[in-house]
Legacy VTK file of the C-alpha trace (Angstrom):
# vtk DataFile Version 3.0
C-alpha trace
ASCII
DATASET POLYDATA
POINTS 186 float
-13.729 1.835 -0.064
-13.505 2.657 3.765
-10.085 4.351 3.637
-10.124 7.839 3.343
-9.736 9.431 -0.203
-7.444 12.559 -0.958
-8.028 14.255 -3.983
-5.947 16.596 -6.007
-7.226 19.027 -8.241
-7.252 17.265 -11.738
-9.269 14.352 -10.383
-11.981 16.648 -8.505
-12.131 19.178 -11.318
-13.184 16.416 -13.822
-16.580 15.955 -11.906
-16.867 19.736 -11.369
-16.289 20.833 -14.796
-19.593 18.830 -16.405
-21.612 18.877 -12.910
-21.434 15.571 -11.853
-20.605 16.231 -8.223
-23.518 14.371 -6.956
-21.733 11.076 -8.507
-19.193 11.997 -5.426
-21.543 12.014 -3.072
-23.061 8.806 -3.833
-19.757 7.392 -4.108
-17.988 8.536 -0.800
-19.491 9.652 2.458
-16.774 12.415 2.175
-13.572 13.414 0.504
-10.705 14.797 2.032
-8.574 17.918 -0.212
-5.427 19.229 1.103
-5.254 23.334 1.407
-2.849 23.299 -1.252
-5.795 21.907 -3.495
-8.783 24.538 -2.092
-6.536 27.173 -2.481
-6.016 25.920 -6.265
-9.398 25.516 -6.859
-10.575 29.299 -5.575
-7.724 30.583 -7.582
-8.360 33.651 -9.827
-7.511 31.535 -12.912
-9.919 28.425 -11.832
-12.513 28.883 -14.316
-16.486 30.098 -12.850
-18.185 26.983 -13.285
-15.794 24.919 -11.414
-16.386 27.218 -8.540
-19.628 26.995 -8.730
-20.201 23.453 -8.841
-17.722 23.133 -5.681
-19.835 25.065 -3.346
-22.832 23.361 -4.798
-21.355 19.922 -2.761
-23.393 19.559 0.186
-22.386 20.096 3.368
-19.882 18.771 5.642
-18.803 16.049 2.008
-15.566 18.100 1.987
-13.301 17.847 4.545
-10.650 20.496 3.722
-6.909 19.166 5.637
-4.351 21.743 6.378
-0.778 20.147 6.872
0.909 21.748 10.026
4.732 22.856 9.314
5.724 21.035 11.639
4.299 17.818 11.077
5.940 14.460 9.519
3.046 15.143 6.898
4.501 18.467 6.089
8.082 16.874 5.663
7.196 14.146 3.555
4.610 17.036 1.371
8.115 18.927 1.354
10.128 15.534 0.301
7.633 14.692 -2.864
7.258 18.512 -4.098
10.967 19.045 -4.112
11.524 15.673 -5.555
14.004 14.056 -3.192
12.530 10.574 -3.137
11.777 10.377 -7.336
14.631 8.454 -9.095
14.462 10.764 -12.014
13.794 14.155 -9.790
10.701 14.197 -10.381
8.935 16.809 -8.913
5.283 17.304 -8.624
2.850 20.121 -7.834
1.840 21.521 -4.490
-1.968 19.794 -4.575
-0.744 16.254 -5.858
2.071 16.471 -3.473
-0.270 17.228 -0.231
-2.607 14.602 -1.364
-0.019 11.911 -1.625
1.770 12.652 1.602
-1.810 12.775 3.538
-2.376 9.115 1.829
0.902 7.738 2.499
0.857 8.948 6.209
-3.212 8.145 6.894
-3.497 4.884 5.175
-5.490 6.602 2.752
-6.176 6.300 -1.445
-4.896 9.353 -3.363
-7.189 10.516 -6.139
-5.299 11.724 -9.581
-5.478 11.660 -12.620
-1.921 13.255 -13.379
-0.168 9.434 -13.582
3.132 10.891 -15.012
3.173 12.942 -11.739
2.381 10.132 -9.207
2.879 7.152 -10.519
6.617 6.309 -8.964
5.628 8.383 -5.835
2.752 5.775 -5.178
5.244 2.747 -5.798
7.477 4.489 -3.645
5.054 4.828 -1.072
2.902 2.017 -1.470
-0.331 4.193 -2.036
-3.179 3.244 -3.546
-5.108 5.606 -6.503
-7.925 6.201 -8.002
-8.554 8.227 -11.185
-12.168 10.036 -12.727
-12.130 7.362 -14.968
-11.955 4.110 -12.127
-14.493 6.551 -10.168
-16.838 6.551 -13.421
-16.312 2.871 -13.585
-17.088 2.366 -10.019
-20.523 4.548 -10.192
-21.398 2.929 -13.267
-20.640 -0.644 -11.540
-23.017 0.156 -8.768
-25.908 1.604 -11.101
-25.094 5.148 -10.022
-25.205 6.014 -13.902
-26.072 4.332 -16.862
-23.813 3.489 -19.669
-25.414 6.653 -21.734
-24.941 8.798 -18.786
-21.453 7.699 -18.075
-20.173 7.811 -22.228
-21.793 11.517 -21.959
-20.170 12.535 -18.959
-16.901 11.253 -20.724
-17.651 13.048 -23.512
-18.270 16.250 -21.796
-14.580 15.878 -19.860
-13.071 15.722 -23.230
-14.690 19.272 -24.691
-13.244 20.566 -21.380
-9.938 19.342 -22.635
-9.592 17.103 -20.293
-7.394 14.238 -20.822
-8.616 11.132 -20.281
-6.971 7.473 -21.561
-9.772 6.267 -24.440
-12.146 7.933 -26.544
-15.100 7.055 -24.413
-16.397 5.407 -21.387
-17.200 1.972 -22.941
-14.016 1.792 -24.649
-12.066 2.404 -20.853
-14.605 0.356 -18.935
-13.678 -2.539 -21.618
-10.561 -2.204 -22.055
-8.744 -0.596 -19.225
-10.518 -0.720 -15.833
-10.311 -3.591 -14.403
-6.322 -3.826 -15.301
-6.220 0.226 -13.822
-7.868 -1.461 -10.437
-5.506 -4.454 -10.252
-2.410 -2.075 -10.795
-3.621 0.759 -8.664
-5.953 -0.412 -6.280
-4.231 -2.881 -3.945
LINES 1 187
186 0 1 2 3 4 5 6 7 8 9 10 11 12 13 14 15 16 17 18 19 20 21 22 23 24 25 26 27 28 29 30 31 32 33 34 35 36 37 38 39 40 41 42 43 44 45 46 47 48 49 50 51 52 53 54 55 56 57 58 59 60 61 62 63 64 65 66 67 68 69 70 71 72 73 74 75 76 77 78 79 80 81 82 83 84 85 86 87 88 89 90 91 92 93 94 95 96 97 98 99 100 101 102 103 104 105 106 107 108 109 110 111 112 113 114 115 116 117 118 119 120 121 122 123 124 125 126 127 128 129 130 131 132 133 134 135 136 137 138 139 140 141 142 143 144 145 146 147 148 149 150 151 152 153 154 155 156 157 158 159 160 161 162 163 164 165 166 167 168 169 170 171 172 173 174 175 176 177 178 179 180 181 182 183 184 185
């Protein structure tokens, strides 16, 4: 992937919850967050060991992107939040909101996991995503991880609670990915 790739929270936090950062970092030369997305990960409530394995990333892979007010990025972030482009009205949180407008307006890939959120904002906008489990998929494509590793990282998401769309890695990578990259991945 050579465009650049802005992640929102739920997407980032499933590597950071089960330390699996360094699967980033083989992945992407760097990431790109939104503020709206640091500031939600160094929140009081964002639990210890999500922190942690954040400022374990090396170096210079994070590339944290404020959004000046008075920027067309910071109208369009404005436009998705407050839902004035959804259909339904649907609105969507600060982070996902930042990351989609800095993908729409920087030819970039927005990386989410929240698909009830984005999905008609990326239709809308003609954005492409990625989700944990396509980036799983991917590492595990280019021998990154092993099938073990990859159906144990899986496992480990869920006993965070985190919500992911099979039971385990074999069962997505089977049965979901390659129709998740055809749909989302353009």
């Amino acid at each position: 992937m050579n465009k650049p790739v802005f992640y929102d929270t739920d997407c980032l936090e499933c590597f950071l919850f089960v330390d699996a950062g360094h699967i980033l970092e083989k992945l992407f030369s760097k990431i790109v967050i939104p503020e709206q997305v640091y500031t939600e990960l160094m929140d009081d409530n964002t639990p210890p060991i999500v922190k942690t394995n954040f400022k374990k990333l090396k170096e210079g892979f994070i590339e944290t992107r404020e959004i000046p007010f008075t920027s067309q990025e910071y109208s369009t972030y404005k436009l998705i939040e407050g839902g004035f482009w959804s259909q339904t009205g649907k609105v969507c949180g600060k982070g996902e909101s930042a990351a989609m407008a800095l993908a729409h307006l920087n030819n970039g890939i927005v990386a989410s996991n929240n698909l009830s959120d984005v999905e008609e904002y990326i239709e809308i906008l003609d954005i492409e995503l990625i989700t944990s489990s396509m980036i799983l998929s991917k590492a595990f494509e280019k021998d990154l991880v092993s099938e073990n590793t990859a159906n144990g990282l899986w496992k480990e998401m869920i006993n965070e609670g985190i919500d992911l769309p099979k039971n385990s890695f074999k069962e997505y990578y089977d049965e979901l990915y390659e129709s998740d990259c055809e749909r989302f991945l353009r």
